[in-house]
C-alpha positions in Angstrom: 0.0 0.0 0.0 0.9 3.4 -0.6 1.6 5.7 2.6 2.5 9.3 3.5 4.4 10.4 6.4 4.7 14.0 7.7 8.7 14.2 9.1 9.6 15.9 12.1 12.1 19.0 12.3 14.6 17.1 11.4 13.5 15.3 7.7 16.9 13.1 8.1 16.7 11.9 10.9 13.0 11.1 10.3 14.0 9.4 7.3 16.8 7.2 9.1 14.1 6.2 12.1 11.2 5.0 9.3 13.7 3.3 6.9 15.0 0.6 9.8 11.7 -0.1 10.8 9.9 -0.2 7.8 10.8 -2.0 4.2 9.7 0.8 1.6 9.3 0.5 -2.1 8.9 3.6 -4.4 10.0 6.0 -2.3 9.0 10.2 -2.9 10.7 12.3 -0.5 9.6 15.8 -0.6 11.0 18.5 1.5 9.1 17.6 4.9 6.8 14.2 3.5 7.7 10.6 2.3 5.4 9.0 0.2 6.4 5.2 -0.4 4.8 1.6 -1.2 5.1 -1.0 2.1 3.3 -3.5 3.7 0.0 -2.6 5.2 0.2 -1.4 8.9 -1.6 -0.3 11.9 -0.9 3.4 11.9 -2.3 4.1 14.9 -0.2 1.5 17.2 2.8 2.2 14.8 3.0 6.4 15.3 3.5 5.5 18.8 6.9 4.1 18.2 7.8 6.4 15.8 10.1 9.3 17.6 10.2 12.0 14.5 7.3 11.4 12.7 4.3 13.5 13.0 1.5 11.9 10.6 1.0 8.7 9.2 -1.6 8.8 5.9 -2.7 6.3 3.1 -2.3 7.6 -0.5 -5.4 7.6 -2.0 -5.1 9.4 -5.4 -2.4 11.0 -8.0 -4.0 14.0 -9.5 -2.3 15.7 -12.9 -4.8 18.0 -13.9 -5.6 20.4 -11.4 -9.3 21.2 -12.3 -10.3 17.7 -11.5 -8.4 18.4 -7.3 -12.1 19.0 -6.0 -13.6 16.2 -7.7 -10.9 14.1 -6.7 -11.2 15.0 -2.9 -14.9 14.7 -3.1 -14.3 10.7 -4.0 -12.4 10.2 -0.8 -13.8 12.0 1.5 -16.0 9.7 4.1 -18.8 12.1 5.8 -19.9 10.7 9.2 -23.6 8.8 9.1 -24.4 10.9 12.2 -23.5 14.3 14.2 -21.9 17.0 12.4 -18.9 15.8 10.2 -15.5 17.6 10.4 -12.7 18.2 7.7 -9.7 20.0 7.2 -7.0 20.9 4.7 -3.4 20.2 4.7 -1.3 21.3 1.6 2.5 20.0 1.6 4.4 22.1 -1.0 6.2 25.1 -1.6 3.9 27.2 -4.0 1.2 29.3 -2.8 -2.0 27.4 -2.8 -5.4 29.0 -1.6 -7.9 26.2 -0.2 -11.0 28.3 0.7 -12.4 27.6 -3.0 -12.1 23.9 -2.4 -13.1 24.1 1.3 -16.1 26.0 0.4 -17.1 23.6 -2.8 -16.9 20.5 -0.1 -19.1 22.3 2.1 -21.5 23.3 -0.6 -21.6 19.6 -1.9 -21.9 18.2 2.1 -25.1 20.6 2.5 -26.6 19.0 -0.7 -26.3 16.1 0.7 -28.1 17.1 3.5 -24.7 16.5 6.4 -23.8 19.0 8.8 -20.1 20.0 8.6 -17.6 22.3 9.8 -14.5 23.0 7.9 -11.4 22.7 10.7 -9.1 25.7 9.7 -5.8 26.9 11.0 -3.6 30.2 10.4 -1.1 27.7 8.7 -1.2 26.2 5.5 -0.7 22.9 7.6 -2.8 21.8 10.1 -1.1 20.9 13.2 -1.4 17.5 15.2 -2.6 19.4 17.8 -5.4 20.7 16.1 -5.9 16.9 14.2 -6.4 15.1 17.5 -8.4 18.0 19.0 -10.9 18.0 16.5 -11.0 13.9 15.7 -9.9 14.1 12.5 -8.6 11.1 12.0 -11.7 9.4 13.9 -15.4 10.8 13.2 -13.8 13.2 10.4 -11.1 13.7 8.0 -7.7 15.5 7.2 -7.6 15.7 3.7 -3.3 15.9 2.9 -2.5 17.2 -0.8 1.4 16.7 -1.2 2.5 18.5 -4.3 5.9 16.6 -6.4 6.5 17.9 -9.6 3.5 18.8 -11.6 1.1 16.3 -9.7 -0.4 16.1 -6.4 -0.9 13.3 -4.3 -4.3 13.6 -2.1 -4.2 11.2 1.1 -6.1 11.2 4.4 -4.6 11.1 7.7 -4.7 8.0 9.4 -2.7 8.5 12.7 -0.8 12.0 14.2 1.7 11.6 17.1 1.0 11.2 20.2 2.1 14.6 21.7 0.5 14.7 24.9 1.9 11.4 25.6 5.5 12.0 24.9 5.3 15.5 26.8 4.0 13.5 29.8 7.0 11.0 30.1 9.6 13.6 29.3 8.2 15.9 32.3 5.7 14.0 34.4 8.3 11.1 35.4 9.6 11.3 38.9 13.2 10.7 38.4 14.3 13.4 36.9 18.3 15.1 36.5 17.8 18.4 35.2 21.7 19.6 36.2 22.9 16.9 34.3 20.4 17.4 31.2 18.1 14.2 30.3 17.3 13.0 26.8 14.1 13.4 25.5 11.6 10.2 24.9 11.3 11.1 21.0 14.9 11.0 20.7 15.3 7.5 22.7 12.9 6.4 20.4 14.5 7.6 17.1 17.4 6.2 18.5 16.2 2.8 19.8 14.3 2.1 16.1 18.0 2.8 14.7 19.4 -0.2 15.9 17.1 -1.5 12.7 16.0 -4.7 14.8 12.7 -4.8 13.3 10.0 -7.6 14.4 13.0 -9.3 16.9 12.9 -7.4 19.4 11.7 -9.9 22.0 14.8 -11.6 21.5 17.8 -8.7 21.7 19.2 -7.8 24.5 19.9 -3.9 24.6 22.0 -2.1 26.9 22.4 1.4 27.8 25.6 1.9 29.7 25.1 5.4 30.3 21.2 5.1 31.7 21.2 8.5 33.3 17.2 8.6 34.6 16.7 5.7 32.1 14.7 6.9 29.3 16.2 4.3 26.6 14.6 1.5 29.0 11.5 3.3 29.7 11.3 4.1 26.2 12.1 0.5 24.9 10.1 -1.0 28.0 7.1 0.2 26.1 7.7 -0.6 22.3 7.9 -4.2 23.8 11.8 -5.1 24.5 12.3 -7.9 27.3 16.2 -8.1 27.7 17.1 -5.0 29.2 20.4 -3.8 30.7 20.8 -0.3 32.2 24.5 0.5 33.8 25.6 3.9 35.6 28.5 5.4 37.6 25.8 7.4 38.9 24.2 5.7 42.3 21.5 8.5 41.6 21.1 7.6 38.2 20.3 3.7 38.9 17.8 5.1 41.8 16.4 7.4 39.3 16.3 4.6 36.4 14.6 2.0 38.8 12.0 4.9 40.1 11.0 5.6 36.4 10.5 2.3 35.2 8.1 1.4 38.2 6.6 5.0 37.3 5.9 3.4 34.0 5.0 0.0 35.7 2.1 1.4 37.5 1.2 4.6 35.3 0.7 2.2 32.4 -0.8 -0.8 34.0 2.7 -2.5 32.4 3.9 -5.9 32.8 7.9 -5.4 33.2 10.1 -7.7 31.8 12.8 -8.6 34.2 15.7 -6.0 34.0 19.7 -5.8 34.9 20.5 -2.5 36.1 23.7 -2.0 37.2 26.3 0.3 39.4 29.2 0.6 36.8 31.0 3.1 35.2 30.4 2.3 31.3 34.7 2.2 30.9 34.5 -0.8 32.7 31.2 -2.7 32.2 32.7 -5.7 30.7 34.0 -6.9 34.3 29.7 -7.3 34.8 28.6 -7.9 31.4 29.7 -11.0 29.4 31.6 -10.8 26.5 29.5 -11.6 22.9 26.4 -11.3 25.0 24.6 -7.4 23.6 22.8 -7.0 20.6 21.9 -3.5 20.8 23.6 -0.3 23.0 21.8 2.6 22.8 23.3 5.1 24.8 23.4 9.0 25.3 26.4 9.8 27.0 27.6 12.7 29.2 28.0 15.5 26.5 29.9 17.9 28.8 28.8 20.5 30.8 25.7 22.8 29.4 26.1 26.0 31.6 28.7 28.5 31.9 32.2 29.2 30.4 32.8 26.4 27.6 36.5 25.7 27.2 35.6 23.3 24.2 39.3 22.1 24.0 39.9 20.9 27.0 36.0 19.3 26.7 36.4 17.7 23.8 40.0 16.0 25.2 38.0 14.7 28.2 35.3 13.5 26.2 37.2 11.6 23.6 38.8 9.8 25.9 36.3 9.0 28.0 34.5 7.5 24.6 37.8 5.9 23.5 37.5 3.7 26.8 33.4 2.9 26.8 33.7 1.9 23.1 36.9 -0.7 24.1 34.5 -2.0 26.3 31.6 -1.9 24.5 33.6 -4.1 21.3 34.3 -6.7 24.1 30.1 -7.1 25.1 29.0 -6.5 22.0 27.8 -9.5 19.7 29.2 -9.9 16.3 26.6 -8.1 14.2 25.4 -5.4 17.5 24.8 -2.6 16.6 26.2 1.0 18.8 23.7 3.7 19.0 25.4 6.8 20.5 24.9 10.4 20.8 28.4 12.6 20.7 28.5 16.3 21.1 28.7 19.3 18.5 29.8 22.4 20.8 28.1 25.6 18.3 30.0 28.4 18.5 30.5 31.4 16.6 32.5 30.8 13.8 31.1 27.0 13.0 30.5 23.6 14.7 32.6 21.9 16.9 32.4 18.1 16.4 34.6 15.3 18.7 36.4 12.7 17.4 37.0 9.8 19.2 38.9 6.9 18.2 36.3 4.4 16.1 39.8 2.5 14.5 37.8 -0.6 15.2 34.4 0.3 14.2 32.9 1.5 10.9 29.6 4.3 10.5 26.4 2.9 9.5 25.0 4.9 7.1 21.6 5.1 8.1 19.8 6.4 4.8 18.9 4.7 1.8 20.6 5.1 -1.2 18.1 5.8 -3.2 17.7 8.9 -1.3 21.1 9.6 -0.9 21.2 12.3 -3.8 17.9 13.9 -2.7 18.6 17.5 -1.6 16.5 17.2 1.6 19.2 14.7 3.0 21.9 16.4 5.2 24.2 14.1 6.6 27.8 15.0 7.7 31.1 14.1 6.1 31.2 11.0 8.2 27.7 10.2 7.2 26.3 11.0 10.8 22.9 12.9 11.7 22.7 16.3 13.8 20.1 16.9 16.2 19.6 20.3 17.8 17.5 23.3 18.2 18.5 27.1 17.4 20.0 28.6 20.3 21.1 25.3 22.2 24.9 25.6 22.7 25.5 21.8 22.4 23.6 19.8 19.8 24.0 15.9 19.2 25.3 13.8 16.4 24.1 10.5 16.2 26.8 8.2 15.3 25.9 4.6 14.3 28.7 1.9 15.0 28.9 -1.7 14.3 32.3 -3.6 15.1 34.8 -4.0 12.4 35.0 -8.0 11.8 38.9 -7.9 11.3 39.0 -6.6 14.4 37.7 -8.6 16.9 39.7 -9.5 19.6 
């Protein structure tokens, strides 16, 4: 079947998250939307997984000619049987495109029919997920999505938005929280969970985050349905903190826990309580420094790299064979331009996480070593995501 989805603020990042879960065929990738051919799924249960995607949709029709849009759009839409039926109007593209003819000619044609309607409208040319889920759009109504690429447009329907209120109520509402130390957002644990690309297995892989801080990787992977779980820490705090958030989770959620592992260990030394050969998956946001006052990024970024150089020793020796490494690393912004570490990966090579057939798309922006970058304006210290897998040669 033929799907849209609405990317996040960061389109390749987005596009890295979906193409490890998902196998996709045909793929369109406008500036802020992909449009691709997969298997049929449950967009509903699915958006909940998804960190940086903000819509799923079906694609319903390919329109050329423009003066047949409203007649096209008067096919798909699906007016309610009873109460007053609700619609609204999203146009993805970058010319200028007025909708109140076509919202008014739906109207016109509802009234004929004898169904009460209301036309949802924002100030945007996009409606929001807010304003999707406030109004049931995606339930008793319809958000009708016209994607423009090239000279055609592609009309869809909304099928699922994300899960806002939800994601804002783990990142703040959970007990154990660090905000000296800066914690990592549940979208991002997702985005960066889905990127060890272990698809339908994940009952079966063990994941790790050796750096659990107030343990949103497990809380996060707790619910997308993970049952080997290993959180390790320096941090006494941080193991309280991980341990009070997953049985916030346990009872908030009505969840059954799997059994977990958490454990009081500095991350350059966690193969003295972690076999070796025995992790699929670490997924871990490391410390990135400190995020207030006077930055001497130098003398950081020495301290960082070699605390890095010594967690990924140790993580080569836990890992299995074909684990995957997951792992946020600091770009300090300053002035002049981005500053990047480099720790020692001699034994490791970068996934890249896109899909070639995207790879000369325009909307991609990957660095020169084929990493991601994840921040917001005015944040002095973004993230790169850096995906590692073990050189074979290499294994002790």
């Amino acid at each position: 079947m033929k799907y849209f989805f609405a990317l996040g603020n960061n389109p390749t990042l987005s596009i890295a998250e979906l193409s490890a879960v998902l196998r996709f065929q045909n793929m369109i990738l406008t500036k802020n939307i992909l449009i691709a051919d997969t298997d049929e799924i449950d967009a509903v249960e699915l958006i909940k997984r998804f960190g940086g995607t903000i819509k799923i949709g079906t694609v319903l029709e390919e329109v050329s000619d423009r003066n047949k849009l409203l007649q096209s759009i008067l096919k798909i839409i699906t007016p309610a049987t009873e109460g007053k039926y609700k619609f609204g109007l999203s146009y993805y593209g970058d010319k200028k495109f007025n909708d109140k003819p076509i919202g008014m000619e739906i109207k016109k044609f509802l009234k004929e029919q004898g169904i009460s309607c209301r036309w949802v409208i924002s100030k945007e040319k996009v409606l929001s997920s807010v304003v999707v889920e406030q109004n049931k759009l995606t339930g008793k109504g319809d958000e009708i999505v016209l994607i423009e690429h090239g000279k055609n447009i592609f009309l869809g329907k909304t099928l699922a938005v994300q899960p806002f209120k939800e994601l804002s109520f783990r990142d703040y509402g959970r007990p154990g929280r660090d905000d000296e130390s800066g914690m990592l957002p549940p979208k991002l644990a997702q985005i960066m969970i889905n990127l060890t690309k272990t698809r339908d297995s994940i009952k079966n892989i063990t994941l790790l985050d050796p750096f659990c801080g107030s343990g949103t990787v497990l809380t996060e992977a707790i619910l997308v349905g993970y049952q080997n779980l290993i959180g390790s820490d320096l941090s006494a705090k941080a193991i309280a903190d991980t341990k009070t958030n997953i049985e916030w989770v346990k009872d908030t959620y009505r969840f059954n826990i799997p059994p977990y592992e958490l454990v009081n260990e500095s991350a350059t030394t966690i193969s003295k309580k972690i076999k070796a050969n025995s992790i699929d998956a670490i997924v871990t946001e490391p410390f990135l420094g400190p995020q207030r006052g006077h930055l001497d990024i130098k003398k950081i970024s020495r301290e960082l790299e070699t605390l890095y150089n010594q967690a990924l020793n140790e993580f080569k020796k836990i890992l299995k064979p074909n684990g995957t490494i997951v792992m946020l690393w600091p770009v300090f912004m300053t002035s002049r331009q981005p500053q990047p570490i480099n720790p020692n990966i001699k034994d490791f090579k970068i996934i890249n996480p896109i899909p070639g057939i995207l790879m000369i798309n325009q909307n991609i922006k990957l660095t020169d070593r084929e990493t991601i970058i994840y921040g917001r304006e005015g944040q002095r210290v973004w993230r790169e995501i850096v995906i590692l897998k073990i050189v074979p040669s290499t294994r002790d």
